[in-house]
Backbone as CSV, one residue per row, in Angstrom:
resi,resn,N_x,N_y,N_z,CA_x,CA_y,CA_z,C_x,C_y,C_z
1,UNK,5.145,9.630,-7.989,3.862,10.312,-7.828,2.714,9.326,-7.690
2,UNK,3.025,8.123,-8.393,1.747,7.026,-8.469,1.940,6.446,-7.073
3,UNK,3.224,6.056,-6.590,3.030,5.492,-5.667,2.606,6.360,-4.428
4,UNK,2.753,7.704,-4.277,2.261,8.995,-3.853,0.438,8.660,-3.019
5,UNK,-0.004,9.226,-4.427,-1.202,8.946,-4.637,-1.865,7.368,-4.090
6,UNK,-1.065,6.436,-4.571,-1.997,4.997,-4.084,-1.848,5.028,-2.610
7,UNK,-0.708,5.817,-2.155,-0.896,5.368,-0.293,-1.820,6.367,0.076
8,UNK,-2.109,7.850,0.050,-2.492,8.424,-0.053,-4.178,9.030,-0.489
9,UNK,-4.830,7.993,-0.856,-5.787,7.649,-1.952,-7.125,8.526,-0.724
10,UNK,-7.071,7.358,0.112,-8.109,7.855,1.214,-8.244,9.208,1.861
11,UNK,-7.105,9.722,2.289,-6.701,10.632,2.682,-7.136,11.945,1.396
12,UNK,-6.833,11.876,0.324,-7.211,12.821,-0.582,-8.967,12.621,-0.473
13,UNK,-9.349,12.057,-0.665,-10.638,11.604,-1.107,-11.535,12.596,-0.127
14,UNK,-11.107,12.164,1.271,-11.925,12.344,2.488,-11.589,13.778,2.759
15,UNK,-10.279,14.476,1.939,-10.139,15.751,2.132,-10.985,16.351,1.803
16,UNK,-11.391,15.830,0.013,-11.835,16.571,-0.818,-13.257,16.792,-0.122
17,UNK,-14.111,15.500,0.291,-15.265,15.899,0.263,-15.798,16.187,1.857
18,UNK,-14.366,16.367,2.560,-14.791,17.221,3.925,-14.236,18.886,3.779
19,UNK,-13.412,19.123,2.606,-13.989,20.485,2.076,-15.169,21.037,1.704
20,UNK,-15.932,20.413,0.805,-17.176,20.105,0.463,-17.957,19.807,1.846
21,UNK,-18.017,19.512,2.818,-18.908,19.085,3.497,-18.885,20.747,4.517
22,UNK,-17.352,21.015,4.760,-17.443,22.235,5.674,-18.209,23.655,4.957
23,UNK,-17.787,23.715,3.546,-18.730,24.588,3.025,-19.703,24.731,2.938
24,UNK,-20.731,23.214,3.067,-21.996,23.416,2.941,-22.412,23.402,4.171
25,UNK,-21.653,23.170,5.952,-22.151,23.563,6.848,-21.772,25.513,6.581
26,UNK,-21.233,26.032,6.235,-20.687,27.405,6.925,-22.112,27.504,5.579
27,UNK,-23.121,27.635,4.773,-24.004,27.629,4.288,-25.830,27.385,4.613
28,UNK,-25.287,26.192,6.097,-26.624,25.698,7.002,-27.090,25.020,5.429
29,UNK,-26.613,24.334,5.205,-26.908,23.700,3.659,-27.367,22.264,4.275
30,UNK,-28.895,21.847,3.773,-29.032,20.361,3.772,-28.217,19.071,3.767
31,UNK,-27.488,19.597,2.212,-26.888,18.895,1.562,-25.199,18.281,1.969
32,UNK,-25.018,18.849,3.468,-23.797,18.786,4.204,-23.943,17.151,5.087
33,UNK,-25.271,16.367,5.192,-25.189,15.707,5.755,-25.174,14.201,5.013
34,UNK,-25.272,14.312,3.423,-25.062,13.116,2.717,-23.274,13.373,2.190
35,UNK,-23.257,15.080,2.567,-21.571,14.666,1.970,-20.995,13.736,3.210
36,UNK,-21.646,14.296,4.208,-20.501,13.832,5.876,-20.984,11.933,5.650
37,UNK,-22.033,11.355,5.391,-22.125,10.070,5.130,-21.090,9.122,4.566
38,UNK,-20.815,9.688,3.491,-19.777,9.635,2.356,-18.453,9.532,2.896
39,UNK,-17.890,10.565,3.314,-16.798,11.084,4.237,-16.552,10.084,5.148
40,UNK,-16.974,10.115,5.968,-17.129,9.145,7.707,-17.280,7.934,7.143
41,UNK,-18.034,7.080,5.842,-17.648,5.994,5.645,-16.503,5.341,5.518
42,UNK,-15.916,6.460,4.067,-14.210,6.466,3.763,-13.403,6.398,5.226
43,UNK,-13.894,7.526,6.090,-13.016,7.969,7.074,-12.592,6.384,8.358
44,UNK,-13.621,5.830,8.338,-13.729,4.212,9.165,-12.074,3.693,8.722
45,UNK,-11.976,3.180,7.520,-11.388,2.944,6.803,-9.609,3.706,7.035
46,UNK,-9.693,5.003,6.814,-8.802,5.634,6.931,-7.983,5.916,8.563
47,UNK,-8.576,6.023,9.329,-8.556,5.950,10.706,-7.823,4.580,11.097
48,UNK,-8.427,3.816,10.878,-7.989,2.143,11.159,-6.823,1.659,10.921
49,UNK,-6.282,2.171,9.675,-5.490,2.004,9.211,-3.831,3.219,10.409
50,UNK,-4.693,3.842,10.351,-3.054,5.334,10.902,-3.407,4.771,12.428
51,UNK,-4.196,4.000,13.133,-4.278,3.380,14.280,-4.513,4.613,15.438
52,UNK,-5.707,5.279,14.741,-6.370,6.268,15.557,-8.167,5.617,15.528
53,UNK,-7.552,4.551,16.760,-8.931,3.789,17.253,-10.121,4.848,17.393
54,UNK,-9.788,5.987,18.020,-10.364,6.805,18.686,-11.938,7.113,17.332
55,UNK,-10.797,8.099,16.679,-11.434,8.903,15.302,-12.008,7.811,14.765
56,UNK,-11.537,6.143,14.321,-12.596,5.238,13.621,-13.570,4.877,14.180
57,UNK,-14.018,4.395,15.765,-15.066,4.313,16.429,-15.981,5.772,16.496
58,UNK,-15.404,6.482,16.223,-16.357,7.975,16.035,-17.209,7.847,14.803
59,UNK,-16.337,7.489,13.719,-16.727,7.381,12.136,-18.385,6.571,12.673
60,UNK,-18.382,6.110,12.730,-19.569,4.926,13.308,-20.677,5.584,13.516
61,UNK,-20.692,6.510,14.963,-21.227,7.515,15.222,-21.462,8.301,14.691
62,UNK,-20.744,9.098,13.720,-21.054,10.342,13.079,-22.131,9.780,11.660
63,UNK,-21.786,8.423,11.494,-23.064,7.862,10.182,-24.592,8.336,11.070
64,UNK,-24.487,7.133,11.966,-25.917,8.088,13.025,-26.140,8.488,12.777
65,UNK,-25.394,9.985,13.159,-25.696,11.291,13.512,-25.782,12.574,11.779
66,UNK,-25.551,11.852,10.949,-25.860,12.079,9.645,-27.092,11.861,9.695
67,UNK,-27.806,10.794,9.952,-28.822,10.272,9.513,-29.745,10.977,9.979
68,UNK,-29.062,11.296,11.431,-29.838,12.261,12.435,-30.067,13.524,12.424
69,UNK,-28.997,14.161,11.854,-29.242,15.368,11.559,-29.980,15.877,10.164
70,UNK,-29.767,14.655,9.168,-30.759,15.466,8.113,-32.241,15.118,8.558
71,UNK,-32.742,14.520,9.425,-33.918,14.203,9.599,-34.514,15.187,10.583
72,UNK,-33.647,15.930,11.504,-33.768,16.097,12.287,-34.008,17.874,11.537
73,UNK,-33.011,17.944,10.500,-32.957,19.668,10.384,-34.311,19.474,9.207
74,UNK,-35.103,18.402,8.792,-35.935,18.383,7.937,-37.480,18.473,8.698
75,UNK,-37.098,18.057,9.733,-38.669,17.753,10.546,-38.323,18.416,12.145
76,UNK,-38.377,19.674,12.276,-38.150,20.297,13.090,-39.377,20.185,14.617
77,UNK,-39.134,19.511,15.618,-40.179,19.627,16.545,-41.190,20.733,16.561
78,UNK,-40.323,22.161,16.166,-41.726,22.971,16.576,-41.086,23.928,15.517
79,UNK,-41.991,24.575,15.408,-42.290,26.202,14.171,-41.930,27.402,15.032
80,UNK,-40.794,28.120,14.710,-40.887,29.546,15.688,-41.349,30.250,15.014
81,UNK,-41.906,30.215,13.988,-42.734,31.119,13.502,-44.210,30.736,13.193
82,UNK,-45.560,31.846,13.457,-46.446,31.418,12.892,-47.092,30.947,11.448
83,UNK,-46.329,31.738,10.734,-46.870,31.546,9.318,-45.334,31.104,8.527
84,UNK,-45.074,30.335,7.754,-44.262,29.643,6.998,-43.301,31.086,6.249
85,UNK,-41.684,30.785,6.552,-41.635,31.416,6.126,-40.715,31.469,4.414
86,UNK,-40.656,32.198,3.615,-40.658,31.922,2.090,-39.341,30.961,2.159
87,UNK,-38.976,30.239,0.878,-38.009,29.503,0.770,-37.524,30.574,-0.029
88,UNK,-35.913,30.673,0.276,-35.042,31.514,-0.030,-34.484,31.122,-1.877
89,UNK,-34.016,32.482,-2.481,-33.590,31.322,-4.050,-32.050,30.837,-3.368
90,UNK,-32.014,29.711,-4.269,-30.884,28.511,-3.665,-31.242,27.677,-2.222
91,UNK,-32.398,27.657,-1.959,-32.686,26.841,-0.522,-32.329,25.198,-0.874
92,UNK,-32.291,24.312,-0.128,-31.653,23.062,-0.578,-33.674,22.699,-0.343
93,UNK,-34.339,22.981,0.510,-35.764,22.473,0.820,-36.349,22.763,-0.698
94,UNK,-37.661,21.687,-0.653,-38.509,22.058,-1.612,-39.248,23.259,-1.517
95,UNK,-40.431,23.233,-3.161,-41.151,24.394,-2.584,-42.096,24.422,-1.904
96,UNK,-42.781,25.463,-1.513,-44.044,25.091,-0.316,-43.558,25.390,0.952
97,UNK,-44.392,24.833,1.824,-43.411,25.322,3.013,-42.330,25.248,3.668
98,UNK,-41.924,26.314,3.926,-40.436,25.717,4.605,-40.404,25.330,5.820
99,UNK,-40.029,23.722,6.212,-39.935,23.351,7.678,-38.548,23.185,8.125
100,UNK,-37.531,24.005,7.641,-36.167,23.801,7.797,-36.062,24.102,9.435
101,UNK,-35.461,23.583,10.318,-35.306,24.094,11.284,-34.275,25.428,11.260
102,UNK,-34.653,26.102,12.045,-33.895,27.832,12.561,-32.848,27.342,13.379
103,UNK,-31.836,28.299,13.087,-30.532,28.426,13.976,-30.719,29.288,15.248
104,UNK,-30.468,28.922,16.239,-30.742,28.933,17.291,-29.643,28.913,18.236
105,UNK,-29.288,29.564,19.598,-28.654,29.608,20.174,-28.879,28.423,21.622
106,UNK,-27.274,27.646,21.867,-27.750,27.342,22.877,-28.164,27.233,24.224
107,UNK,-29.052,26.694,25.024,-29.730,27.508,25.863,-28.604,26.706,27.104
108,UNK,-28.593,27.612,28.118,-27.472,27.379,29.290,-27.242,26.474,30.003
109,UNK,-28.458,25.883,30.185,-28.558,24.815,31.069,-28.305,23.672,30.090
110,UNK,-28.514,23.253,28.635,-28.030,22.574,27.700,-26.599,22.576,27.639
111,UNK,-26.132,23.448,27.385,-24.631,23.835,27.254,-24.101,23.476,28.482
112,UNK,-24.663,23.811,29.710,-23.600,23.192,31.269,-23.601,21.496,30.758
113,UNK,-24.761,20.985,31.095,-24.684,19.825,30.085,-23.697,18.944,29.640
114,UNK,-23.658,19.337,28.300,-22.535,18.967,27.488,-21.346,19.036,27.557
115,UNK,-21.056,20.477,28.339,-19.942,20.898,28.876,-19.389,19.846,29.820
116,UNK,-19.671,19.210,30.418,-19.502,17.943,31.894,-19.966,16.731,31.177
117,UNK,-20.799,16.452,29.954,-20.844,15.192,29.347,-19.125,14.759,28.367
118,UNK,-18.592,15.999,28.125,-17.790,16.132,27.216,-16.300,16.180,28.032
119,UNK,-16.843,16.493,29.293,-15.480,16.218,30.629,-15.474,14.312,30.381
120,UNK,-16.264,14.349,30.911,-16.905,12.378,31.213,-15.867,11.648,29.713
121,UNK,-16.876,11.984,28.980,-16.203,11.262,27.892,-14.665,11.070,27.414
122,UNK,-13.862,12.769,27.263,-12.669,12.241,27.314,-11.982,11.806,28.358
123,UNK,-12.303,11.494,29.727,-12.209,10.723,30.701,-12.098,9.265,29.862
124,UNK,-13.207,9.104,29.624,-13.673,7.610,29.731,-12.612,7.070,28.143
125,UNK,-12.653,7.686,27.370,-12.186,7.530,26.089,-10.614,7.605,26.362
126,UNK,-10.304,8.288,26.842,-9.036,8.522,27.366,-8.801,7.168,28.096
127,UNK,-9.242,6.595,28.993,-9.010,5.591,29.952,-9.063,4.202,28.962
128,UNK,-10.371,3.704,28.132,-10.025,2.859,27.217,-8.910,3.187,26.116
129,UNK,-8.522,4.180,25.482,-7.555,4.052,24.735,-6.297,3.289,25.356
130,UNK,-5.802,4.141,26.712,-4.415,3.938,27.252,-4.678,2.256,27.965
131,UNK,-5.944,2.189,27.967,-5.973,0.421,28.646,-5.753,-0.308,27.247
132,UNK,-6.508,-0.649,26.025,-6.981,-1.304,25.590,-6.357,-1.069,24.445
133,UNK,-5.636,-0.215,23.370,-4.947,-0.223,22.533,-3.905,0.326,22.275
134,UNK,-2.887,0.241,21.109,-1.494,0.745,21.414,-1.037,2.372,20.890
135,UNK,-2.261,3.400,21.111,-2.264,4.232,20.478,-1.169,4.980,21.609
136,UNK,-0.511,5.975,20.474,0.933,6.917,21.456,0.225,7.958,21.354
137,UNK,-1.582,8.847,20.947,-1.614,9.871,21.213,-3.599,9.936,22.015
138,UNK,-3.020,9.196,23.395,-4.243,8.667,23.981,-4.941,10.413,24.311
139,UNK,-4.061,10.997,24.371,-4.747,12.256,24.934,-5.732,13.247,24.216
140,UNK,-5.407,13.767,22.834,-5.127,14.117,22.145,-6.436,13.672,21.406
141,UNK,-6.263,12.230,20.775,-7.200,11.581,20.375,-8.816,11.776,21.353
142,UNK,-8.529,11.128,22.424,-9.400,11.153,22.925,-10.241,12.798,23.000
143,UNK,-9.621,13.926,23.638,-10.431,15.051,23.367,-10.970,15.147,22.640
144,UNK,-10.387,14.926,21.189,-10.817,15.676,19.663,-12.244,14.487,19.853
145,UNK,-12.340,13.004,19.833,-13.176,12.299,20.061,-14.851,13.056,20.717
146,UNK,-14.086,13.136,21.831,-15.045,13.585,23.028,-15.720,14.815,22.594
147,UNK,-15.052,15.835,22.144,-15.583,17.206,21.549,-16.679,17.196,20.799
148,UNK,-16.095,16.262,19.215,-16.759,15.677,18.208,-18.114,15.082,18.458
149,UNK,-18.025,14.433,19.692,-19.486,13.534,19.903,-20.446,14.903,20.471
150,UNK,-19.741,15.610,21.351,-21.031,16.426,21.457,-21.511,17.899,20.609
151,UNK,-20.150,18.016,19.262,-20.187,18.837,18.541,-21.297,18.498,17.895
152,UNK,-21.345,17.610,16.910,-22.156,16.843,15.944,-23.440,17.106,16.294
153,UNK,-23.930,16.837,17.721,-25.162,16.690,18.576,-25.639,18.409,18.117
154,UNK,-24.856,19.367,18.557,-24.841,20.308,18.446,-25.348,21.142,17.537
155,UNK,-24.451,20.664,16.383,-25.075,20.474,15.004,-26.167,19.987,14.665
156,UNK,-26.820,18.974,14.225,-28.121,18.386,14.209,-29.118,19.504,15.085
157,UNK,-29.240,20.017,15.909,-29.758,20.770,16.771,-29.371,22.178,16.513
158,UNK,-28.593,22.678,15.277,-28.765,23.841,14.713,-28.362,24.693,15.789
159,UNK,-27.250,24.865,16.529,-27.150,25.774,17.563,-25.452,26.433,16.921
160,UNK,-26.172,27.631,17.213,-25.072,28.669,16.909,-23.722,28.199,17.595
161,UNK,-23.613,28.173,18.466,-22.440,27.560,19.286,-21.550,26.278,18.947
162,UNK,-22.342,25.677,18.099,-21.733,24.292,18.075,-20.398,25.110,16.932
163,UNK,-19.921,26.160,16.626,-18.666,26.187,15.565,-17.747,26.461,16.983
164,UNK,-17.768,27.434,18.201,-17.018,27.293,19.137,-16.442,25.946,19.489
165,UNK,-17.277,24.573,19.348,-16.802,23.513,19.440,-16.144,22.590,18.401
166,UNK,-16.665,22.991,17.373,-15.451,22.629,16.126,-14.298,23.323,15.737
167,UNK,-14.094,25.029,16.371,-12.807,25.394,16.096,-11.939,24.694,17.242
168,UNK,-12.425,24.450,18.402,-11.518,23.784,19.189,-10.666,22.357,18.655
169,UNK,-12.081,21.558,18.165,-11.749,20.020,17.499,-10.399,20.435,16.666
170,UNK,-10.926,20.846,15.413,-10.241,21.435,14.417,-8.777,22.051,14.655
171,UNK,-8.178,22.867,15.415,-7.212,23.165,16.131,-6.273,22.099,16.629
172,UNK,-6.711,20.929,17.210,-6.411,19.666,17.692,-5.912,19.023,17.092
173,UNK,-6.860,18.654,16.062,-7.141,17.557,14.746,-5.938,18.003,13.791
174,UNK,-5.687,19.081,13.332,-5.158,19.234,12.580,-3.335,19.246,13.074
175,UNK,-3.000,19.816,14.486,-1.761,19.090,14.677,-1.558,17.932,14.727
176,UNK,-2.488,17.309,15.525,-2.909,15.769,15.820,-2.371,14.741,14.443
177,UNK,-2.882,15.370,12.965,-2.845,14.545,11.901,-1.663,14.757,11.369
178,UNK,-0.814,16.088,11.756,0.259,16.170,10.896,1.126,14.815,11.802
179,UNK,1.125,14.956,12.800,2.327,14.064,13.491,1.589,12.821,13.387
180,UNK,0.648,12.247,12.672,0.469,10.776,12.136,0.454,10.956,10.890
181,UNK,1.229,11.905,10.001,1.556,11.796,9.004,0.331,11.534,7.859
182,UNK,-0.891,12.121,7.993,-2.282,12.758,7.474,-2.398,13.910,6.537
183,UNK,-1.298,14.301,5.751,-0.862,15.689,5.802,-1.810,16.525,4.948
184,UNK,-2.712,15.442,3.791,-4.356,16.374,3.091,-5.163,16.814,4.482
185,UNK,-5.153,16.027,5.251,-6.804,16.091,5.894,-6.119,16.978,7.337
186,UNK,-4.917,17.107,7.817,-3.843,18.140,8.345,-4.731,19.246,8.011
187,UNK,-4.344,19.586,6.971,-4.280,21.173,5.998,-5.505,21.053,5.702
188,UNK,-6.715,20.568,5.225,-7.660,20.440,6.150,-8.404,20.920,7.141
189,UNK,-8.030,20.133,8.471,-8.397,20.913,9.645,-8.060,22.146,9.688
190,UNK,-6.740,22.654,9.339,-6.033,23.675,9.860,-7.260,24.908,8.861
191,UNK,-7.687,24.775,7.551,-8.226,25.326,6.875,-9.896,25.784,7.541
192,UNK,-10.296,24.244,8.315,-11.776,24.322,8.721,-11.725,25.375,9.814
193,UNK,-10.358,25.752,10.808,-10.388,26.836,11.595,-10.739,27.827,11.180
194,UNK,-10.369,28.442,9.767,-10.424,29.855,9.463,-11.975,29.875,9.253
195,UNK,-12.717,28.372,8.179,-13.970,28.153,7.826,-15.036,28.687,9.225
196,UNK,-14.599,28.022,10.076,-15.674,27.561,11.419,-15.325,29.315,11.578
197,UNK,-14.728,29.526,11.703,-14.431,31.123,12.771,-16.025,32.079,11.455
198,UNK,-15.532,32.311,10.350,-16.359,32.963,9.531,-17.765,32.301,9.675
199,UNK,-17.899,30.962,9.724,-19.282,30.271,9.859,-20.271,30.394,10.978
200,UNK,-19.417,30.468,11.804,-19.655,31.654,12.869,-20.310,32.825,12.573
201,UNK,-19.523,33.986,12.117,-19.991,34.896,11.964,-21.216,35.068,10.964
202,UNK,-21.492,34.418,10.286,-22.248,34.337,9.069,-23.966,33.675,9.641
203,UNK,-23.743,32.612,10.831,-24.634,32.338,11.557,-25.264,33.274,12.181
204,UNK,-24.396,34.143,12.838,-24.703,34.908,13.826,-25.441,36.407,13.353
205,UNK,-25.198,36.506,12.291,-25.719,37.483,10.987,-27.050,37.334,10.807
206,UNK,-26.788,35.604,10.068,-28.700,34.966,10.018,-29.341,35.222,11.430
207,UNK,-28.524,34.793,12.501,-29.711,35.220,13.274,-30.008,36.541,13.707
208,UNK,-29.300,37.099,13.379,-29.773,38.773,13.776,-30.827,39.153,13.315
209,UNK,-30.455,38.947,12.060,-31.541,39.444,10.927,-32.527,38.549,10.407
210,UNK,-33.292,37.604,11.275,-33.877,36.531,11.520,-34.275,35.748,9.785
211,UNK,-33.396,35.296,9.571,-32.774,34.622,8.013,-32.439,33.225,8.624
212,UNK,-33.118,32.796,9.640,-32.325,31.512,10.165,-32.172,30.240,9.773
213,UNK,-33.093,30.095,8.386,-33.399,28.904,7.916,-32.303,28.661,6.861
């Protein structure tokens, strides 16, 4: 069991607190972007090691995009509303006004976009893997990669849509890890599917009933 656990170490760790991290997105919770810091540091580490170049050069990126998104869901370019609206009980914001950015849908011409940035990339990611290192799941890797970079974006930018692009990742990721022998962060992904599908719905709720913050 000890020796279990010591190979294993990372892999539990990064489970635990990307459970923790998916709950506090399916929440629109602040506090989802110092867990993902945390996570994606470990995760550098963990990646490198199972020789999924792909997912550790992401880790990199997704620190960024931590950085980016709590700044980004804290200091929102513009107000869709005129007058401030109340901070909810349990809001992660202080009191006073709330400048949380609103969940928001994304707009079409954004989405064609990404849609063809996210062709490009696992192109391109795809093409350095199979040139440049000895990975056996160039394909595979690379999508979940490619998805991820413009999921994240997605995220930070509070758009309803971005869980359509993590149940896809997620779906991937999680066969992807069983056959590199990943089998916490496996079960895992396979778990964040059911998460993302409800987080979804729960978004789509807030915005009905304009609760978007």
């Amino acid at each position: 069991m000890t020796d279990f656990l010591t190979a294993h170490w990372l892999d539990i760790t990064t489970t635990v607190l990307g459970l923790a991290y998916i709950l506090l997105e399916y929440k629109a919770s602040l506090w989802m972007w110092a867990v993902g810091f945390a996570m994606q540091a470990l995760g550098i580490v963990l990646y490198y090691q199972k020789g999924l170049y792909a997912d550790c050069g992401m880790e990199f990126y997704y620190l960024a995009m931590t950085m980016y998104g709590w700044w980004r869901w804290t200091h929102p370019k513009t107000k869709t509303h005129s007058q401030p609206l109340p901070v909810r009980e349990g809001s992660d914001y202080s009191q006073g006004e709330n400048t949380a950015m609103d969940i928001t849908h994304l707009p079409f011409r954004e989405g064609l976009g990404v849609g063809l940035l996210a062709l490009f990339l696992w192109a391109a990611i795809y093409w350095l893997l199979v040139t440049f290192t000895n990975s056996n799941v160039p394909l595979a890797d690379s999508f979940t990669t490619a998805l991820s970079i413009v999921g994240i974006w997605a995220l930070a930018h509070k758009y309803l849509e971005q869980w359509f692009i993590w149940i896809a990742v997620d779906v991937v990721t999680s066969v992807l890890y069983f056959y590199k022998d990943i089998p916490f962060k496996a079960s895992l992904y396979a778990l964040y599917v059911v998460i993302a599908i409800f987080g979804y719905l729960k978004w789509r709720r807030l915005i009905r009933s304009g609760s978007t913050r």
